[in-house]
ROTORNU-270790 format. One record per residue (C-alpha): z, x, y. Coordinates in steps of 0.02 Angstrom, whole numbers, padded with zeros to 5 digits, always signed. Each point is the difference from the previous one (the first is absolute). Layout:
<rs>
ZXY;...
</rs>
This chain:
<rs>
+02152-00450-00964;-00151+00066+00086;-00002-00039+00199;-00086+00050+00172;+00128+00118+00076;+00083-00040+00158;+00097+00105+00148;+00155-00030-00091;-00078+00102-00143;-00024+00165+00105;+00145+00054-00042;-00013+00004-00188;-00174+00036+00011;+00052+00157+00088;+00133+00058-00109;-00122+00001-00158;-00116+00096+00090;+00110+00132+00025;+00024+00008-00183;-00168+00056-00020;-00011+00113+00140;+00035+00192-00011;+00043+00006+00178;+00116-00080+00088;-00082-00150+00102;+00063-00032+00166;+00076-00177+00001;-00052-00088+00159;-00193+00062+00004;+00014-00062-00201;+00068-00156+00071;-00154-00025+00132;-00133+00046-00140;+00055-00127-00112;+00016-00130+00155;-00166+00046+00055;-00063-00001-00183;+00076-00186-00027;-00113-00071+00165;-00160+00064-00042;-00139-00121-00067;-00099+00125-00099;+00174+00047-00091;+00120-00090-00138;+00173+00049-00056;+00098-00058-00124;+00162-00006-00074;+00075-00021-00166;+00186-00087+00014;+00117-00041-00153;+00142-00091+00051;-00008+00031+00159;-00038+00196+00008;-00159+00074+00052;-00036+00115-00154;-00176+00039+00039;-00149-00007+00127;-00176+00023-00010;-00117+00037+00159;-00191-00038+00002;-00162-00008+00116;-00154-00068+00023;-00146+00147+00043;-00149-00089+00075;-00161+00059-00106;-00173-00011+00105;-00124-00026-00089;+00080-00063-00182;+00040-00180-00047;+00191+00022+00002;+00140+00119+00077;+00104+00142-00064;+00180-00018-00039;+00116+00130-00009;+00191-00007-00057;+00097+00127+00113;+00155-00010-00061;+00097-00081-00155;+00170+00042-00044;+00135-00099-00115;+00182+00075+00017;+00034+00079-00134;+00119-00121-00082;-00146-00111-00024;-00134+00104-00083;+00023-00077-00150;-00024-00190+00050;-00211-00016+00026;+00039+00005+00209;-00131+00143+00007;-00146-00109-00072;+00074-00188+00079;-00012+00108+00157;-00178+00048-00038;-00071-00158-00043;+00056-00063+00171;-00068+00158+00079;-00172-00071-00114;+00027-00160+00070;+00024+00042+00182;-00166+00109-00003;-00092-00135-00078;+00046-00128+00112;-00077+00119+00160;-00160+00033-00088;+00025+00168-00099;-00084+00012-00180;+00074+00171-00029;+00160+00068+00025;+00059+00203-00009;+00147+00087+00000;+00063+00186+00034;+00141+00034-00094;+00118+00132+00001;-00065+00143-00116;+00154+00079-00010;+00061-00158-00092;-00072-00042-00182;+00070-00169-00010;-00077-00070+00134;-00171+00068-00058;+00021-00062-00161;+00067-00180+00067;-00159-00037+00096;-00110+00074-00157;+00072-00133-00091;-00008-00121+00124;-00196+00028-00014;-00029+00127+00141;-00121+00141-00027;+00041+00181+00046;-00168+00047+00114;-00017+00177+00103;+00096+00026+00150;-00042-00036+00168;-00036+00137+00137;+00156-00013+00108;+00021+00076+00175;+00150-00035+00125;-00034-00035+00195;+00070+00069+00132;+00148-00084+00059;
</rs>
């Protein structure tokens, strides 16, 4: 089952994305990002739960577009625990990614994913993403 994530999710939700991380991820400011991510209009998260066990999340947003009929989403994160690769959580968790975006106005939708992992390339090229250049990327000063 596919559902909006709640607080009592954070947990969970912050245990599979330490899977993915190569660095360890402090727990409590974890814990505040995914609050903070949970309350914000412009943002959807969702988990997938079998029998009662969060096995995977997906995290999207809305980008307002001036100027163009519709907005840009963009999936930020999308993990299923490992476990669970195998059971079509990946795309049920993209179609309600889809679904979210559509519902705020988006008429595309992008995604960055990891390079250094060929699977998840490969998932969202058969999920009917095209590969386009990268962006120009620069970090601000904190």
């Amino acid at each position: 089952m596919i559902r909006k994530a709640t607080d009592r999710d954070i947990d969970t939700i912050s245990q599979l994305c330490a899977l993915c991380q190569s660095e360890a991820i402090d727990k409590r400011q974890m814990h505040a990002h995914i609050k903070h991510l949970l309350n914000q209009d412009l943002v959807s998260v969702n988990v997938a739960e079998l029998c009662g066990l969060v096995a995977g999340v997906v995290v999207c947003q809305v980008i307002p577009q001036l100027g163009l009929s519709g907005h840009m989403g963009r999936i930020s994160t999308i993990i299923v625990d490992e476990p669970f690769r195998d059971m079509t959580l990946g795309r049920q968790l993209l179609i309600a990614a889809e679904q979210a975006l559509l519902a705020k106005g988006c008429d595309h939708i992008e995604v960055v994913p990891s390079y250094q992992k060929d699977d998840a390339q490969s998932f969202y090229i058969h999920c009917g993403f095209h590969l386009t250049p990268e962006r120009l990327v620069k970090p601000l000063a904190a």
